[in-house]
N, C-alpha and C positions, 0 to 999 in steps of 0.2 A: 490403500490403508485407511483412510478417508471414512469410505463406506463402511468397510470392517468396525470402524468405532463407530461409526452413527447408527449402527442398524445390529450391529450383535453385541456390542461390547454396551453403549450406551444406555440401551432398553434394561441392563440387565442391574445396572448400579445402584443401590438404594444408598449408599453412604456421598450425604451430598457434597464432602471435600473430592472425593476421589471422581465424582460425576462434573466437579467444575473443573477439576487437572485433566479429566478426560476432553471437554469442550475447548480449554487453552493447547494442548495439542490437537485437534482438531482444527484451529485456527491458524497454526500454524506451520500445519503441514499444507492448509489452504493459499497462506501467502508464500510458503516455496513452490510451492506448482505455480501458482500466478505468475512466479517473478522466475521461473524456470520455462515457461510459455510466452513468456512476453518478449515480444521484436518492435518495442515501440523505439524509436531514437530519443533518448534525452540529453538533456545536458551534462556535462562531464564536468566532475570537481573543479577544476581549472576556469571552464567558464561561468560557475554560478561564483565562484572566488571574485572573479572578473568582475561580473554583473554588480555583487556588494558591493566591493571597492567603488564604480562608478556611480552608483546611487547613495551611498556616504559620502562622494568627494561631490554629490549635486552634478552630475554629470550623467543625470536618468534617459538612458536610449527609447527613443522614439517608442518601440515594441518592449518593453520593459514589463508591462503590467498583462501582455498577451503569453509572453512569453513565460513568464514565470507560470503564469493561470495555466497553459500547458506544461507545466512542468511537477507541478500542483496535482493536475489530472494524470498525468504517466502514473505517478505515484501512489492515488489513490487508488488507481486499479489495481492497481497490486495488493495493497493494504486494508482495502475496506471498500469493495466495487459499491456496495447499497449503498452505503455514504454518499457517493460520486453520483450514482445514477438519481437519488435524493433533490440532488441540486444541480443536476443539467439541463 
């Protein structure tokens, strides 16, 4: 679908509302394939709950600042890979 609007639908658009709703779908069918291909392991609701709590109560775990930085990067590959690869 992806290509479909980049390459037939896209080129064809002079109305430039309807050429920027075309590129926001276009991104967003980008971040469901992302996050529909992705087998990275992250952290689960419960342990980023976890992690706050202990860095609010001054109780910061050793791997705190690595840990999150990986959690940071799961998510921007999904969300905005340039971004990420920007600052790796």
């Amino acid at each position: 679908m992806w290509e479909f609007l980049s390459t037939e639908i896209l080129p064809t658009l002079d109305d430039q509302r309807l050429k920027f709703r075309t590129l926001v779908a276009m991104n967003a069918l980008g971040i469901a394939r992302r996050e529909l291909e992705s087998d990275e392991p992250d952290l689960s609701s419960d342990e980023l709950r976890e992690l706050a709590r202990r860095i609010r109560a001054g109780d910061v775990p050793p791997d705190a600042h690595s840990t999150l930085k990986a959690h940071v990067a799961t998510k921007l590959r999904v969300s905005n890979p340039a971004y990420l690869e920007k600052y790796e």
